[in-house]
C-alpha positions in Angstrom: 5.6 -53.6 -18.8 4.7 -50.3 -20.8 6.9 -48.1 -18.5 9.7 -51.2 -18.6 9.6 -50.5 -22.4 9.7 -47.1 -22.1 12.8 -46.6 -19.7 14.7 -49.2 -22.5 13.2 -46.7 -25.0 14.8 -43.5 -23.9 17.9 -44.3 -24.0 18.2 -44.1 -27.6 15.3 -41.8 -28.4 15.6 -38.3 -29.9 14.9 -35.2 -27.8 12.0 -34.1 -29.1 10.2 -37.6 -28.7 11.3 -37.8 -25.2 10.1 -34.7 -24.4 6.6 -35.7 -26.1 6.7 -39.4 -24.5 7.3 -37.3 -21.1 4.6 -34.9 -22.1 2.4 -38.3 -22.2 3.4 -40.1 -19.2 2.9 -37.4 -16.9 -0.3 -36.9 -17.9 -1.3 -40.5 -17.8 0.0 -40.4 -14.3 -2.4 -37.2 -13.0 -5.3 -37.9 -15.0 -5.7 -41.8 -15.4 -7.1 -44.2 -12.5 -4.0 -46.5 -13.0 -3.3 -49.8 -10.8 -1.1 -49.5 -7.8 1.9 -51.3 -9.4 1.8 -48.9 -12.6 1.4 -46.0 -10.5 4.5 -46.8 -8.4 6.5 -47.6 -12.2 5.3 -44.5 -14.1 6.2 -42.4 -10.8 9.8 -43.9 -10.8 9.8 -43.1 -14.3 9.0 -39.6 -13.9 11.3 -39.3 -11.2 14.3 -40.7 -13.5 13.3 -38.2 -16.3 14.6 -35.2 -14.0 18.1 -36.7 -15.1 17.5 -36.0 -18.3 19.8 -34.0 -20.4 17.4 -32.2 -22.4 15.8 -29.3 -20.3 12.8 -29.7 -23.3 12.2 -33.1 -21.7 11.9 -31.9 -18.3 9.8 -28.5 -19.6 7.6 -31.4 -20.8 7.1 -32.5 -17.1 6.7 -29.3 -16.0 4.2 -28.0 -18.4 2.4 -31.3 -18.1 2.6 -31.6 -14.0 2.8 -27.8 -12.9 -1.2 -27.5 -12.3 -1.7 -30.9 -10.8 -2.4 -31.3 -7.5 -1.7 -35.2 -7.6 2.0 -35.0 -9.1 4.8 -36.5 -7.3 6.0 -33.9 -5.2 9.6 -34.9 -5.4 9.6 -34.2 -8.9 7.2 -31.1 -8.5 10.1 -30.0 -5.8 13.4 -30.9 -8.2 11.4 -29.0 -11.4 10.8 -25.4 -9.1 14.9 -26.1 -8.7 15.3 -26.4 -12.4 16.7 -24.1 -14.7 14.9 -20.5 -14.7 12.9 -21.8 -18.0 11.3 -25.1 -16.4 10.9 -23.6 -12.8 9.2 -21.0 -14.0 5.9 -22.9 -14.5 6.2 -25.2 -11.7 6.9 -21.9 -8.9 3.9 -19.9 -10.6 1.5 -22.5 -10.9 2.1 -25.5 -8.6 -0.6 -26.1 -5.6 1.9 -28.2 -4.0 4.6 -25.7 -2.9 3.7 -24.9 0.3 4.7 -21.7 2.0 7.1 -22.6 3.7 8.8 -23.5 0.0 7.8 -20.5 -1.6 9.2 -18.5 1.0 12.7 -20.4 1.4 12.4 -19.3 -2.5 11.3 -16.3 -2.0 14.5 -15.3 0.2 17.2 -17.0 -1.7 16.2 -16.8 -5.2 16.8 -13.7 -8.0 14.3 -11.0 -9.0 12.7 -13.1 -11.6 11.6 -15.9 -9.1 10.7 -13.6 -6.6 8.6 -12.2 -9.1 6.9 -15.3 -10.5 5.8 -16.4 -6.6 4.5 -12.5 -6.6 2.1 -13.5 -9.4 0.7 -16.5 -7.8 -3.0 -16.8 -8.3 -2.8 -17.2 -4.9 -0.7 -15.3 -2.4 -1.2 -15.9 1.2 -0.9 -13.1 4.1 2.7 -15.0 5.2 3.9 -15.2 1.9 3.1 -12.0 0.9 5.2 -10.6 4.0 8.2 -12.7 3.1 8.1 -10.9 -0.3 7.7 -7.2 1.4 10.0 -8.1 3.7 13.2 -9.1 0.9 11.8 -8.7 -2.1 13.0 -6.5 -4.6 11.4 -3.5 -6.0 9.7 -5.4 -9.0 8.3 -8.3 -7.0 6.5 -5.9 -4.8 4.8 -4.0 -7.5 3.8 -7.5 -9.2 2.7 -8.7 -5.7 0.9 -5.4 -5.1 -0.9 -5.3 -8.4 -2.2 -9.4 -8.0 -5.6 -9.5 -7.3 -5.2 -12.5 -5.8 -2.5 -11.5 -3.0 -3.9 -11.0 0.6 -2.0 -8.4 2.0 -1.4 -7.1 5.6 -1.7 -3.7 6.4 2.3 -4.4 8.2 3.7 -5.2 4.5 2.1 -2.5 3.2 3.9 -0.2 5.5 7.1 -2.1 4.8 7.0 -2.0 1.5 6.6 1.7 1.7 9.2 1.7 4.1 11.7 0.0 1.6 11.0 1.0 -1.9 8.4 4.1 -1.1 11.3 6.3 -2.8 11.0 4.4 -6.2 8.2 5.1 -8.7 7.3 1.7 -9.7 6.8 0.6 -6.2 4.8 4.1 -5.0 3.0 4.6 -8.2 1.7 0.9 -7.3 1.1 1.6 -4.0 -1.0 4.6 -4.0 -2.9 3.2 -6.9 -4.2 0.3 -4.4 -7.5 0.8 -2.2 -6.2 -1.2 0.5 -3.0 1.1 1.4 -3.8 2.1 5.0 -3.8 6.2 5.3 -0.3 6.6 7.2 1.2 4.4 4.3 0.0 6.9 2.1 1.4 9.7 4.1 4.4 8.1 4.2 4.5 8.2 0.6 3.6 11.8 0.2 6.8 12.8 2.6 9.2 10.3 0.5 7.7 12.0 -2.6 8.7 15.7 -1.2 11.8 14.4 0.1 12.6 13.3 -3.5 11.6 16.1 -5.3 13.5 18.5 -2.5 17.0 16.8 -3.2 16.6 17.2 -6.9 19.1 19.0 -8.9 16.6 21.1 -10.7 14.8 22.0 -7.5 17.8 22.8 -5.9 19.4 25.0 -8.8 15.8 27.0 -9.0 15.0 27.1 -5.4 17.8 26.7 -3.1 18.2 24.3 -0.2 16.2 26.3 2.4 13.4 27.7 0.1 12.7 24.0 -1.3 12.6 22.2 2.0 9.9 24.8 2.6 7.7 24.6 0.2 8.3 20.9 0.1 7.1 21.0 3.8 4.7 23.4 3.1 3.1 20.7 0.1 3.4 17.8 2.5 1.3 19.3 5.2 -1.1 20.7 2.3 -1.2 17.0 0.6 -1.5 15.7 4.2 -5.0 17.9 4.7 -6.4 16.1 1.1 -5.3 12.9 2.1 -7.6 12.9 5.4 -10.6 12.9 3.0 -10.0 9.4 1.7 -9.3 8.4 5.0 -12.2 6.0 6.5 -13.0 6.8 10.0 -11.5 3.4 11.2 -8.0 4.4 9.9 -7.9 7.8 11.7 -6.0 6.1 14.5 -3.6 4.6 12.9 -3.0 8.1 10.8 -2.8 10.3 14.0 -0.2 7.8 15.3 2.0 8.2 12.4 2.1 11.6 12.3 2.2 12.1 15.9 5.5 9.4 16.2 6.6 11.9 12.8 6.5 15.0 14.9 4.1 16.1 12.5 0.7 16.5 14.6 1.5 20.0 15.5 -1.2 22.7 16.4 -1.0 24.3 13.2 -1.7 21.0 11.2 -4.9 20.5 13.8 -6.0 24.0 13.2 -5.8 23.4 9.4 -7.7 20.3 9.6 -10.4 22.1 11.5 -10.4 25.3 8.8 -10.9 22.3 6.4 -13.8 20.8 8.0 -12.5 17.4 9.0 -14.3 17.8 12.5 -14.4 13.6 12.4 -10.5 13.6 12.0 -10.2 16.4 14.5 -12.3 14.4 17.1 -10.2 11.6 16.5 -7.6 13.7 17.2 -8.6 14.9 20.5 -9.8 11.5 21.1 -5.9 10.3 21.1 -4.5 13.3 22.5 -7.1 14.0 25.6 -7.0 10.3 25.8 -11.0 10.9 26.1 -13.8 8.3 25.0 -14.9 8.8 21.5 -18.7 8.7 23.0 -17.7 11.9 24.9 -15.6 13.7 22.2 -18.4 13.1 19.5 -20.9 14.8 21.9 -19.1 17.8 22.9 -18.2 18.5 19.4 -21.7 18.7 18.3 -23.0 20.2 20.9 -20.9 21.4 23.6 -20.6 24.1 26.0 -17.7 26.3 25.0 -16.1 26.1 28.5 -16.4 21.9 27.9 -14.7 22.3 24.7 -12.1 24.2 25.8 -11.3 21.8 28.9 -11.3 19.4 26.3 -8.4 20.9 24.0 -6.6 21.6 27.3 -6.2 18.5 28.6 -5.5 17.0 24.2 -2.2 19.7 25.0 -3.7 22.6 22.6 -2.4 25.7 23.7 -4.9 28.7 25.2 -4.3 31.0 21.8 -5.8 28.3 20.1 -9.1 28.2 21.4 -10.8 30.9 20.2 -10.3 30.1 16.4 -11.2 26.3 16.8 -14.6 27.3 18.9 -15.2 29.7 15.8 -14.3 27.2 13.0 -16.5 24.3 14.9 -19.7 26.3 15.4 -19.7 27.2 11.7 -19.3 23.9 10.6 -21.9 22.8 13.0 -24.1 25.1 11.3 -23.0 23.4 7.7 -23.8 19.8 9.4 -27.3 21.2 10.1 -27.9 22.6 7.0 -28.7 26.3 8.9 -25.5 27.6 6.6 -23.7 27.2 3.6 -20.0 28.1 3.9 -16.9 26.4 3.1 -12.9 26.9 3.7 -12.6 30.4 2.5 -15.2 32.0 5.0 -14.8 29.5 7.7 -11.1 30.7 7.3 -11.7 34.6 7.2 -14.0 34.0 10.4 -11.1 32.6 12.0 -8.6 35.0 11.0 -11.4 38.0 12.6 -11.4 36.1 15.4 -7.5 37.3 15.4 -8.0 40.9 14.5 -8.5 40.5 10.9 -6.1 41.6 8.1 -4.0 43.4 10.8 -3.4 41.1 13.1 0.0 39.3 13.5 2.1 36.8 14.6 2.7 33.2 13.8 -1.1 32.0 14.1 -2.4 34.9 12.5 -0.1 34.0 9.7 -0.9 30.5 8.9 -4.8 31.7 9.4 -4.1 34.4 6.7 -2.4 31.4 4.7 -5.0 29.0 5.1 -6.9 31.9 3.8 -5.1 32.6 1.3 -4.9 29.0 -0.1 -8.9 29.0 0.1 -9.0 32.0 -2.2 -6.8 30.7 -4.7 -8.0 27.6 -4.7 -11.6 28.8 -5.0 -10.5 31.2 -7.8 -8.8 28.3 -10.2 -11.8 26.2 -9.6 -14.0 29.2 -11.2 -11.2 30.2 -13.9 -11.7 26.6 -15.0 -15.5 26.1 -15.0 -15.8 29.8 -17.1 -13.3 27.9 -19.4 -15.4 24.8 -19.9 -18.8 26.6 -20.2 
């Protein structure tokens, strides 16, 4: 009888105490234990209120039903349709929009619904690969900075894929903890690439000379990057930089100058296509002549050796605590190794560079600790 009175009521009632009777109903209908009979009416009721002319009435609804999880779902489905003002509760908030309806959403709707389902509270694995998969730059960075989005390490690497080039999207990115290591390489390349097609770099460089030092960063940043790298990931990091073309000899050689010797067994690991057991024991404490079987079978070429067998034995001696050295005399040993300051050719010049990095590097760092003393 009360909802028979209400639907004769409406008819002549003005917006704003429809959109308050709505307000009412709605929440009678998810919070009170009402009989079977005035269920079914105040349901029908509801249902009829999505006619109404008055998007206040049916922002009512929505503010009233969007959290429920006992709502009519026809009405919860016809509100997320609405107008950008009403849906916009309803597709952030609703439990009832599954994720199949989310991502139907999701792949037809504008940036601004995208970027409402992006700020779910919740946002499962699926959903969140239908957003990295079409969504537009701003969705991504919302879904990427939601706390409550699981994300896979595959639309992490699309994302990167897609909008890596943009700021928002990479700043984003590379701000996260969960961005696998070859996501984050791929960033570092898209960020040279960038900066090597920029007009200023160009006018003050020249095409050749910035694609160089651009290069020259990238395999630099590349080194860094391997220390935030947990062991688990250094798979999926050799892979992508070997599909890249970037795993070359001088890149394995830096990362040995550097002390990665975990990254470097990982390395040969893929390379020799040698248990990890086996790589693990030779490096910390193999026979020369096992070692160098070793690096011949991972594809390393003869030249090589020497410097790598010099590099690892001094780390070893770090590990054991029987030495204290770091990149700039592990990188002079190496370069001895050569012939020293005299020697030539294209290893003996990235040894001298990596050498020469080491100083500079070293030097700045004491500059700057005079400076804050």
């Amino acid at each position: 009888m009360v909802v028979s009175h209400f639907l004769k009521w409406i008819d002549t009632a003005r917006v704003s105490e429809r959109a308050a009777a709505a307000s009412a109903l709605a929440r009678a209908y998810i919070n009170s234990d009402l009989p079977f009979e005035d269920r079914c009416a105040a349901e029908a009721a509801l249902t009829l209120l999505l006619d109404d002319a008055s998007s206040k009435v049916r922002l009512a609804l929505a503010e009233a039903l969007s959290m429920s999880h006992h709502a009519p779902p026809q009405v919860i489905s016809a509100l997320a349709s609405d107008q950008p003002e009403v849906a916009a509760l309803v597709l952030a908030r609703s439990p009832l929009l599954t994720d199949a309806d989310l991502v139907e959403r999701v792949a037809c709707g504008q940036k601004a619904t995208q970027k409402l389902i992006a700020n779910r509270p919740v946002v499962s694995m699926s959903l969140a690969a239908a957003i990295a998969e079409v969504g537009e730059p701003e969705a991504c960075a919302v879904l990427i900075g939601n706390s409550g989005a699981e994300i896979a390490s595959l639309s992490f690497r699309r994302m990167a894929e897609r909008h890596g080039h943009l700021p928002l999207v990479r700043e984003a990115l590379i701000a996260d903890r969960r961005l696998p290591a070859d996501c984050r390489h791929m960033l570092l390349v898209k960020l040279g690439e960038t900066l090597k097609g920029s007009p200023l770099v160009l006018a003050m460089m020249g095409a050749a000379r910035a694609d160089r030092v651009m290069r020259d960063a990238c395999v630099k940043a590349s080194v860094t990057l391997i220390e935030g790298t947990r062991m688990e990931e250094h798979a999926a990091l050799i892979e992508h930089l070997r599909l890249r073309g970037d795993l070359t000899a001088s890149f394995i050689i830096r990362t040995i100058a550097h002390g990665k010797v975990d990254f470097f067994g990982s390395t040969l690991v893929a390379l020799a296509q040698q248990s990890e057991q086996r790589v693990t024991a030779l490096l910390a404490g193999g026979h020369d002549v096992a070692l160098q079987a070793l690096f011949r079978r991972a594809g390393l070429a003869p030249a090589t050796h020497g410097i790598i067998l010099r590099a690892l034995k001094i780390w070893r001696e770090v590990a054991n605590g029987r030495r204290v050295a770091g990149v700039q005399e592990v990188s002079w040993l190496m370069l001895k190794e050569l012939g020293g300051q005299s020697a030539e050719g294209d290893l003996a010049g990235l040894v001298k560079a990596i050498h020469l990095d080491a100083l500079r590097e070293n030097a700045r760092g004491h500059a700057l600790a005079i400076a804050a003393a």
